[in-house]
PLY file of the C-alpha trace (Angstrom):
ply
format ascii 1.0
element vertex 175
property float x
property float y
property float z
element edge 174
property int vertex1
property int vertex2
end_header
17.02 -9.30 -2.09
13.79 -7.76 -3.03
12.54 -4.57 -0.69
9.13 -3.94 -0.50
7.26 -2.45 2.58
3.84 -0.81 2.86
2.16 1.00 5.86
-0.05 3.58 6.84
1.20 6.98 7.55
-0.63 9.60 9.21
-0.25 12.76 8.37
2.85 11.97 6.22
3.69 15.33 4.62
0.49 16.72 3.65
-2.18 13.88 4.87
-2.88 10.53 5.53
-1.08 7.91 2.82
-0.43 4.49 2.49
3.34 4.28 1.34
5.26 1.47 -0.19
8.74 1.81 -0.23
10.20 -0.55 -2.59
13.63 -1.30 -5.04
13.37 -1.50 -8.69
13.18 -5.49 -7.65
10.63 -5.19 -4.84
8.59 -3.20 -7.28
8.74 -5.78 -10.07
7.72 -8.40 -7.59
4.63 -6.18 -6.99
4.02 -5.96 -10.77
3.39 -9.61 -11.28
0.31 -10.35 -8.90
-0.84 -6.67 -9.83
-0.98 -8.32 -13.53
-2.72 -11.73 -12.27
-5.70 -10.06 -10.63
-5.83 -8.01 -13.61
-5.93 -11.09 -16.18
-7.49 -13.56 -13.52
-8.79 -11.65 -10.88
-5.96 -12.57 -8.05
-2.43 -12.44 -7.64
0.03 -12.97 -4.61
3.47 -12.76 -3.41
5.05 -12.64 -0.13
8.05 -10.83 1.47
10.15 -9.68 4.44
7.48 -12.31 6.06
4.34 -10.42 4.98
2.00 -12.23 2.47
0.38 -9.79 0.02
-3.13 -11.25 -1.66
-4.08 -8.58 -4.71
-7.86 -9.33 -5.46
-9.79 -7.97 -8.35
-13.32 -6.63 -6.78
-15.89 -4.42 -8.93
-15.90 -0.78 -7.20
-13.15 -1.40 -5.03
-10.18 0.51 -4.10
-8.72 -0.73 -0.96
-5.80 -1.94 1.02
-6.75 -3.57 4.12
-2.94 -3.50 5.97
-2.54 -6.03 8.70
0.09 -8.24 10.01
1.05 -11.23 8.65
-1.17 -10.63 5.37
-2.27 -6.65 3.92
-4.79 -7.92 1.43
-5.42 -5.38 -2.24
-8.82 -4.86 -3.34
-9.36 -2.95 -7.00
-11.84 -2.61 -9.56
-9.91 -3.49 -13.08
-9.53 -0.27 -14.10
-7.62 0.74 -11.32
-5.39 -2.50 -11.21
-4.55 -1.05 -14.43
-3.77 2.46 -13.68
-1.47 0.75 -10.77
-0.26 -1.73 -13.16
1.06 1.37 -15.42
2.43 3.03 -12.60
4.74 0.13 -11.32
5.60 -0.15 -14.82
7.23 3.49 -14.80
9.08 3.20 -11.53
10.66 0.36 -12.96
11.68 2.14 -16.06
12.66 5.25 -14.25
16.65 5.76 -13.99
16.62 7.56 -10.43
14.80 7.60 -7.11
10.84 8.46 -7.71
7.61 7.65 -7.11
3.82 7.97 -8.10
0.69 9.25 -6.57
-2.48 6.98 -7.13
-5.26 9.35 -5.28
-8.33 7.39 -6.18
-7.98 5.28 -2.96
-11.25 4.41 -0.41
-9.35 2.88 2.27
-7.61 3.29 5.00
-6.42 6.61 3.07
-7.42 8.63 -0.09
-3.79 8.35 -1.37
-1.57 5.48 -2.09
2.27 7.21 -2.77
4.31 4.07 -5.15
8.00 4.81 -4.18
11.01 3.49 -5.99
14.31 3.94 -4.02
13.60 6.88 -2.01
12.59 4.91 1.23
14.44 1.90 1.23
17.35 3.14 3.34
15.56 4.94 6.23
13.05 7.40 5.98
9.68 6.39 7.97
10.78 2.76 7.33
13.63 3.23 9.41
11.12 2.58 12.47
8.50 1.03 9.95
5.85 -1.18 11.97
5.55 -3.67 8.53
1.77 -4.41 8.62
0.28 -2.02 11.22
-3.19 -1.85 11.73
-5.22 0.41 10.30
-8.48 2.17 11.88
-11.36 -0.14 10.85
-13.86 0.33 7.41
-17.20 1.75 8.85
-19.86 -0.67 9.15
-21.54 -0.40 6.03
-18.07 -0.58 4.09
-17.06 -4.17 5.53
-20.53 -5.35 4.39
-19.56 -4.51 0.64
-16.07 -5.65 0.77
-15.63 -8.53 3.59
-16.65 -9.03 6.99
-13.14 -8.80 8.45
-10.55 -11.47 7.90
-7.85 -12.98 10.30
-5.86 -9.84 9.21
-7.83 -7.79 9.77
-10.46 -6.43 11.70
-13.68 -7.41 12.53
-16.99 -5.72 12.04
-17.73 -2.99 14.90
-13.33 -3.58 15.71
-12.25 0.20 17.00
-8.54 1.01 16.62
-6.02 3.95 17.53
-4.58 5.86 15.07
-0.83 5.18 15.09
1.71 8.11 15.98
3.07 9.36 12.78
6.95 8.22 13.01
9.57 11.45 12.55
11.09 12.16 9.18
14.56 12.87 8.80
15.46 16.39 7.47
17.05 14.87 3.90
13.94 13.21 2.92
10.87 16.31 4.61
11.99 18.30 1.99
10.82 16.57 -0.80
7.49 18.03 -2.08
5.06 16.31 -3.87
4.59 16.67 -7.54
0 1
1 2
2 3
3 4
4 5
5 6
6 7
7 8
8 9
9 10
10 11
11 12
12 13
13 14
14 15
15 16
16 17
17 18
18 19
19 20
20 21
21 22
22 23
23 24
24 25
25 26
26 27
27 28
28 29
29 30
30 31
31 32
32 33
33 34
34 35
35 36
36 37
37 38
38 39
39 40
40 41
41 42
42 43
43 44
44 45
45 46
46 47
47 48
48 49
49 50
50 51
51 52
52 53
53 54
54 55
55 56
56 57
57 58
58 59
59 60
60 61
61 62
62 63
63 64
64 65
65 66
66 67
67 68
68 69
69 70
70 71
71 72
72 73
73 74
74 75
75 76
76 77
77 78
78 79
79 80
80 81
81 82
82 83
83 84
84 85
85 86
86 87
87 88
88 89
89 90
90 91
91 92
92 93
93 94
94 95
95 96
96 97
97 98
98 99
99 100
100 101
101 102
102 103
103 104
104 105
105 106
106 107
107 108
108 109
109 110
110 111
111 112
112 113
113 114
114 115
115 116
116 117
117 118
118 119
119 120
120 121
121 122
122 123
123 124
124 125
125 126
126 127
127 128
128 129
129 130
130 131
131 132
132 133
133 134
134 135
135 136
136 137
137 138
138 139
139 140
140 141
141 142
142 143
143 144
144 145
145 146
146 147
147 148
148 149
149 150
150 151
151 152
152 153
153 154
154 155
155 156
156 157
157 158
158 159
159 160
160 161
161 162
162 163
163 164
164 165
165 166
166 167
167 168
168 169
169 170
170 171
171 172
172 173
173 174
């Protein structure tokens, strides 16, 4: 079966990211939507009981994480730069992973990972679909007024704990 598993991470390593751990399989489950809202303008999958909606929006560039649905929002060129991305992991013969740093929301960085954090890792007390702290005011306006994932205008969240990294995977630096 498929893996695929995205959350927010404080502080994970060097600064806030939103991580998806995946297989080569999970990972070419994400490629498919990713290439629908690319050619359409919307793509979905679901897995591990989390539905994933990937939306084409002009000037967007965000993941809005929530539990049971984390909904993808990207302009067209980025679906594309993401699109290339998922296409290397696949390709890739070993463990690895990608850096897309162009992200508005809930971070600055997404991290793509192929078969480094499938077996433990932060996902080995992963909270699939956490909340993230709400978009500022003026940032739901231009993307949506909260959703029943999400939260609503004015919503005020805590920051999760970041969860402890094994001493295998801390070492690994980022490229």
């Amino acid at each position: 079966m498929a893996i695929f598993r995205v959350g927010f991470f404080p502080d994970f390593k060097w600064d806030d990211v939103v991580l998806v751990g995946t297989d080569r399989d999970g990972m070419r489950v994400f490629q498919s939507p990713v290439r629908s809202a690319h050619k359409d303008g919307e793509g979905a999958f679901g897995l591990h009981g989390i539905q994933h909606r990937i939306v084409r929006q002009n000037d967007a560039a965000d993941i809005e994480l929530g539990s049971p649905t984390v909904v993808w929002r990207f302009d067209d060129t980025k679906l594309a730069e993401i699109l290339d991305m998922a296409v290397g992991l696949i390709n890739v013969e070993h463990p690895a992973h990608n850096y897309f740093d162009s992200l508005n929301s809930p971070a600055a960085t997404l991290m793509l990972s192929v078969d480094e954090y499938v077996d433990g890792g932060p996902f080995a007390e992963f909270p699939q679909g956490m909340p993230v702290p709400a978009l500022p005011v003026e940032s739901q306006a231009t993307t949506a007024a909260g959703s029943e994932a999400g939260p609503g205008p004015g919503a005020i969240q805590v920051k999760p704990s970041p969860p402890s990294l094994p001493t295998q995977q801390a070492g690994t630096e980022r490229a």
